[in-house]
Each structure stands twice: as C-alpha cells, then as structure tokens.
N, C-alpha and C positions, 0 to 999 in steps of 0.2 A: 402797747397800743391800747392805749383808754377810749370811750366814745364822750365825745362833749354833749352838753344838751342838746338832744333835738336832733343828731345828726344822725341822717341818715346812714344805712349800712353799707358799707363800700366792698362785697364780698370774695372781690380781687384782690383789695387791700389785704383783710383778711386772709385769706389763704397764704399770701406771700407772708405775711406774722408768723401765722404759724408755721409753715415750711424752714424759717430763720428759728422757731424756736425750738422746735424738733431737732434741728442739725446742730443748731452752735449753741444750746443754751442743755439740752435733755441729754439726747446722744454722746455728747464727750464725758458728761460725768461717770456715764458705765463706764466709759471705757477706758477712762484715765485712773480709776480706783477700783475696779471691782472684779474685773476680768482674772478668771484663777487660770493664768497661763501654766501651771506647773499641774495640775490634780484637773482640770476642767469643772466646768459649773461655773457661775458668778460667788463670787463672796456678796451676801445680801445681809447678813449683820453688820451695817456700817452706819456712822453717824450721819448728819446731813451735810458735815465739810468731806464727809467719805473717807475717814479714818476707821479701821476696821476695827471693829472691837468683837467679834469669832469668826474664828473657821470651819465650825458649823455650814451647814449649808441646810436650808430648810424646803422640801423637795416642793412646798406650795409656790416657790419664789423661780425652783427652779423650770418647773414645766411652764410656769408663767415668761420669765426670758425667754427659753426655747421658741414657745410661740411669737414675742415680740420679734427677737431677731429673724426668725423663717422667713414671718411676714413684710419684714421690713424687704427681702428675697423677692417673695414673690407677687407683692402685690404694689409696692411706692418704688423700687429703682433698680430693681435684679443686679445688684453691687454683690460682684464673691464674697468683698468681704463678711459680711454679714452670715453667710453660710459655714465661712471660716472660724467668724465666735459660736454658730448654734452648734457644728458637729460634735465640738468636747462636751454640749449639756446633754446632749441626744446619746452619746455612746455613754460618760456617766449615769444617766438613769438609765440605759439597758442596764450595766453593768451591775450595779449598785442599788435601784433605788427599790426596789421587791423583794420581800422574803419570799419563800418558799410558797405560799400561798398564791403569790402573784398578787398580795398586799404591798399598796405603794406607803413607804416611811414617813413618817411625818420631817424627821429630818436625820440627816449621816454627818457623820466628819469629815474634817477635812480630806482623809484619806480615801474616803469611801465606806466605810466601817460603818453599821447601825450608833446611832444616837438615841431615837427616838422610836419607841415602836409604832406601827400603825395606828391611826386616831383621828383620822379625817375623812371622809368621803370625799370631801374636796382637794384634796392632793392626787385622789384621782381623776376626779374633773381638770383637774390644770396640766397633769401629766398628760392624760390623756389629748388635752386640746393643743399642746405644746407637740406633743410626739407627731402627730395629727398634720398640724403644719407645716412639720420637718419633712416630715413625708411628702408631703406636696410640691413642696422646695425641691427636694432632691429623689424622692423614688426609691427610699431606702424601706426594703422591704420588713425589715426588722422594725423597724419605727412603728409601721403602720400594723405588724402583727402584735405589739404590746396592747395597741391602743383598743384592737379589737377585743382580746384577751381582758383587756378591762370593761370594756364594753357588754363582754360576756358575763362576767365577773359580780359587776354593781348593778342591771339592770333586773336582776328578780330582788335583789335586797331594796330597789326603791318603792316595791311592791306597797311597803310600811315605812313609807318617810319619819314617821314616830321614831325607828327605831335608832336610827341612824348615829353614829360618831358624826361629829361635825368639830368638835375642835377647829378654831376658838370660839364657834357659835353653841355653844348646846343648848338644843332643842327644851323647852318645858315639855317634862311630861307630862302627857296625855295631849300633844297638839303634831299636828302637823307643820312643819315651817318653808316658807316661802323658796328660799334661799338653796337649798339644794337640788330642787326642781327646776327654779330658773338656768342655776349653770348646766346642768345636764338636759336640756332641753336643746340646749343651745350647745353642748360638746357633741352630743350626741347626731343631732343636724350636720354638725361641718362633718364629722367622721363621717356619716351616711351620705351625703351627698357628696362626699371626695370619690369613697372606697364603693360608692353602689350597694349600701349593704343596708337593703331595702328595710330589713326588721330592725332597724337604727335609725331609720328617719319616720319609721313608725312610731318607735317609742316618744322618738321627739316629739310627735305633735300630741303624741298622749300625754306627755307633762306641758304640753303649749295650754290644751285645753283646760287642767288641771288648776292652771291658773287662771284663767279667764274665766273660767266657771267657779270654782271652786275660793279663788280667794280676792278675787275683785268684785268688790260689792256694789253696784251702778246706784242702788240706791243712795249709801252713804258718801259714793264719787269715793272712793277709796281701797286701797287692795293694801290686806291686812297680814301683815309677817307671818305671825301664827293662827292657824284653826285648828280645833278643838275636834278630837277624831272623833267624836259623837256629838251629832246636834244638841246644841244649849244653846243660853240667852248670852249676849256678849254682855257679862256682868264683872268682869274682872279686869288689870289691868293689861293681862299676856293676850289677850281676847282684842284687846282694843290699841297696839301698836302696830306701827307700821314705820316701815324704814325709806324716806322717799327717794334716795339714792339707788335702793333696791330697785322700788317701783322704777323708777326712769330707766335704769340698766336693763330691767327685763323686759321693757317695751321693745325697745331697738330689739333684741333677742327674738320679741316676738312678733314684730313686724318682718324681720327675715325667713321666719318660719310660716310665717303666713302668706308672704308675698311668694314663698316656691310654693304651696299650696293652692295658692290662687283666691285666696278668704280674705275679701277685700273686707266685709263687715268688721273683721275680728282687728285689719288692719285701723280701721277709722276708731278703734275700740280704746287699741292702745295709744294710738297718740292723746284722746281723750284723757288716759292714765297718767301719762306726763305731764298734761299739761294743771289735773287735779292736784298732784304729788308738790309741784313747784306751789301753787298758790298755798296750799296747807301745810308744807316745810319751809317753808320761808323764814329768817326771824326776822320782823318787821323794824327791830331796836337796832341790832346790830349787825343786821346785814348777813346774806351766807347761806345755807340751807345746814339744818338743824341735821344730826345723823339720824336720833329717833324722836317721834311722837307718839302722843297717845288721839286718842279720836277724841275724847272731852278733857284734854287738859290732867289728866292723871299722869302718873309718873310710868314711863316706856319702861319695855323687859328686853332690855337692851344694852350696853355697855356705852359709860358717856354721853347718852342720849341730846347736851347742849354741844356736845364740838363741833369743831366745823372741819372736814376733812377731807381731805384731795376728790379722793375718787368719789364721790356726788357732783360734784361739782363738772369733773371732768365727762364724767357721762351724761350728766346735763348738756352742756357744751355740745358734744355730737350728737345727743337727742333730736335736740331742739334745731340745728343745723338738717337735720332728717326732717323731720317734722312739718319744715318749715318749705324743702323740696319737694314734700308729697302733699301738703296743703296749702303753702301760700297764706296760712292764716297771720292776720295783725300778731294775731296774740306772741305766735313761736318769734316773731322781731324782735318786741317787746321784752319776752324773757331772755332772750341770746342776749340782748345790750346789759342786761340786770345780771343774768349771770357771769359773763365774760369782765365785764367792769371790778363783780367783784373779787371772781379770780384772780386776776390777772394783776389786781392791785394788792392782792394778801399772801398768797401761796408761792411764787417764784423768789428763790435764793438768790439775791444780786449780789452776794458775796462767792457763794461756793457753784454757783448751777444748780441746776434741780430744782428740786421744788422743797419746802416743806410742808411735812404728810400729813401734819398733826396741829389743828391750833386752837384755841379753848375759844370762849363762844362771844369774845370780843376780839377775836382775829387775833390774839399772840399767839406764837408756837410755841407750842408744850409737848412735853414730852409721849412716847407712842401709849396708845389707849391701849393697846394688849397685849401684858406680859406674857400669855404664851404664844405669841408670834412677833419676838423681839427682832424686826426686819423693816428694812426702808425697800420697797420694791417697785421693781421696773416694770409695768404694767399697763395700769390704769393709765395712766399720763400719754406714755408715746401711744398705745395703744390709742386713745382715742384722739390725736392731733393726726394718727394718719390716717384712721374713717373718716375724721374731720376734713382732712385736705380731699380724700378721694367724693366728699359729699361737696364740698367748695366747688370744684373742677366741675362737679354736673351741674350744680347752680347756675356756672358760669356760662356753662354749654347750654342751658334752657334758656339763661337771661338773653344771650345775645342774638 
C-alpha cells in the first residue's frame, strides 16, 4: 500500500496493512525457516529466502525473539501459540546463555555449548528485555530472577559507559556513546515497572536524562552518538556523528519513560528529536534515511554510514505514528507518507517474505553491513508494526 499524491491518510486503511503484513507476509517467515524445534532458540543465521547457513545461534537475536514472541502473547492476541515458540528460547538461555559470571554470551552452538565469549553489553540488554517479557507472559519465576541478576550485574558497570564491550558498536575511545544508554534506559524501565523494582526504574530515568541532557544538543537540533568524556570543542569527526535511526528509537524509548514520570517538557522534547533526525537524515537524491551522518558533512565514525537499512526506517514508522497521536502536527503526516512510501516500496521481499535488512544507498540490497553479527533478525520489523497497530487503534479511538 503506496500513498498517491496528495492523498490523504486513511489510518484504518493503514492499520489493516499492516495487521495483513505482520501475519501473512513477517510472521510465517520465522516460522516456516527458522524455528529450532529440536535444540530451542531460532536459527538466525539465514539468508533472506531463509536458507540456513549456521547453527550458531547468536544470544543478541535470541533475547530479541524471546521478546517479539512474548509480546506478540501479551499485548496484540494472547494466541498459546506464541508462548509455545518463546518457552524453548527462554529455558535455552536459562540453560545456556551465561558463564559462570552470569556473563551473557555473545553466541553458543547449536547444541548449547559456548561459541563465543562474552563481548557485548547489549546481549544483556536484549536478554534481559526478552527474559523480561517472558515473564510477564507467563510468571516464570526463573525468567524474571536472570533478568534481575542482570540488572544487578550491568548497572554499576554503566557507571563509565566509556568502558563498555559493545560488539558490533565499539565505543571511540575517550567518548561516551549514545547507544548503550538508550537500550538500557529502556530494558531497565519495563523490568522496573513489571517487577516493582523501584531502584530499576530509577536507573532508567538517570540514563533517560543522560540523554536529554547530555547528548541532545537543542542548539545544534541534533543528539550526537558519541561525547567526549571530558569537555572539548566538537573539532573531530567522532564528535560530530550522529545516527538518526538511533535518535528516532530513543525518542519513543524516552517518551514512555517520561510519560510514567509525568515530564511532559521532556516529552514535547523528544518528539522535537524525531522530527530534527528525519529532516537532517534524509538522502534528498535517493530517497531513504542515511544510517550515519556527520553534523558538516564529514565522514560519520560509523559503519556504512550511506546504507539504507530496515530498522531506521521501521522505527521511523511507529515514531512518527506516536508523534503524530500526541501532537496532531502537519509535519508527523508529512513524514509518515515520505517514509512509509519509501519503505514499503524498497525493503519487503515479494519473492521470499520478509524484508530485506540491507540495501546500499540507491535502494539495492546488499549484502549485511556487519560481519561480526552475520544475522537476519526478528525484531526491529514485527516489533514495531505491532506498536504500530496498537498506536493505529488509538488513533482510531480519538478520530472517531
């Protein structure tokens, strides 16, 4: 569904899109390729017709299904089934996915066996957010005791975001980066406000603020990936990137943490953020939002910085759907028609289902931008077509 000139948005029409694209075009691809009915977990090394190519299983793909399926549970159609694919990711990572540390792996085999040692902080943010969910789904006590355990675990070490593992993102040293704050601001939030566990929803707003203060710059209209642990001039290029799919991601993130706070300022702050991110990612030639930019035109400290890549786009999509229920502004219509047109026209597989994840900066798909995370994952996509649908429904409920 493309929009013609000039036409208005029909956001009934919409929702029913996407409701049809979630179930018959996203959904069956897991689950026709990918589902590891013998070992549990998804297989997430697969191509885009979903041919597998390892048995790997890499634990950032796997807490991230976890969560997709949960939620698919608990919050778009309470279907068993769905409970029935999360319980083997959920007992697999109890089982398997922590050494002795109560370090979550980067990735295991197929068996279960280490692969990969610990190397991310964010395999605990997606563990965590996945486990998290499961919990809420079903009440498994164990779920919700890892998730805390992690929680315990990662929140004095964010103390010095400098120092952090991040695989595939690592940090420049001597900066601080956006990226790790934002997901655990926002893991940290749902865990806290599921489990009541007041010093978790604390932390959260101290990385909510951390961003708002600290790396969204109102002067420049811009919030900047990396800063620089010691005041300086922004004279460099690591200084002066920013990632606007980021930006748009951690607005929604921090408009949920703000709206249980009750920080309507902070609220009107971030949608501001989205709507700067779009105009200044934008590529005006070829259509699409860029992954990285520089603030004048220098070359981003970022990987593939012209592609054009799902998950911006997708978070776009239910940004600007949000944005556009809490403001009513021209502008969020405007952008929803500009970005939906040109997702929807470039990214969806009409041969295999799915989407493809990866496409160079004239809309072909190419191949994945990051060899150390050689994965097609379930995420970003259903993930945000089902806040998408549950923000369509209130739309609909306010319009009428």
């Amino acid at each position: 569904m493309l929009f013609q000139d000039s036409e208005e948005i029909n956001f009934d029409q919409i929702l029913e899109f996407y409701k049809h694209h979630l179930h018959q075009k996203i959904l069956p691809f897991w689950l026709n390729h990918c589902i590891d009915h013998r070992n549990g977990g998804i297989n997430n090394c697969v191509r885009d017709d979903g041919k597998l190519l390892s048995t790997d299983k890499y634990l950032w793909s796997q807490g991230r299904a976890l969560w997709v399926f949960s939620h698919l549970y608990n919050a778009h159609d309470n279907d068993l089934k769905w409970l029935n694919i999360a319980k083997p990711i959920a007992e697999m990572l109890l089982e398997y996915g922590r050494n002795d540390k109560g370090e979550w792996f980067y990735s295991i085999k197929g068996d279960g066996s280490p692969a990969q040692q610990p190397q991310s902080i964010y395999v605990d943010a997606f563990c965590t957010y996945g486990l998290t969910e499961f919990a809420k789904a079903t009440g498994d006590k164990k779920a919700l005791k890892a998730a805390q355990e992690t929680f315990e675990r990662v929140s004095p070490i964010l103390e010095d975001p400098s120092s952090l593992m991040t695989l595939p993102h690592p940090i420049p040293k001597g900066f601080q980066a956006h990226g790790p704050i934002m997901i655990f601001a926002h893991v940290f939030h749902e865990l806290g406000v599921y489990s009541n566990n007041l010093d978790a929803i604390e932390k959260s707003l101290e990385l909510a603020n951390q961003i708002m203060t600290l790396h969204v710059d109102q002067e420049r209209e811009v919030l900047f990936e990396f800063i620089p642990k010691q005041d300086s001039s922004l004279d460099g290029n690591t200084e002066k990137t920013f990632i606007p799919g980021h930006a748009i991601e951690s607005m929604w993130f921090m408009e949920k943490i703000y709206r249980y706070h009750e920080t309507h300022e902070k609220i009107e702050l971030a949608m501001e953020v989205i709507r700067w991110h779009l105009e200044k990612g934008w590529d005006s030639k070829f259509g699409g939002l860029f992954l990285a930019c520089h603030l004048e035109n220098g070359k981003p400290a970022w990987h593939s910085p012209q592609s054009k890549i799902w998950w911006p786009h997708t978070e776009s999509i239910q940004s600007l759907l949000l944005a556009y229920l809490i403001t009513g502004a021209e502008w969020t219509k405007m952008w929803f028609r500009k970005i939906h047109d040109y997702t929807f026209s470039h990214f969806p597989n009409p041969k295999n289902g799915e989407w493809f994840h990866n496409l160079d900066r004239k809309g072909n798909p190419s191949p994945p931008y990051l060899e150390t995370l050689p994965v097609k994952d379930p995420f970003h996509l259903p993930r945000a077509l089902m806040y998408s649908i549950n923000i369509l429904k209130q739309i609909s409920t306010q319009n009428s």
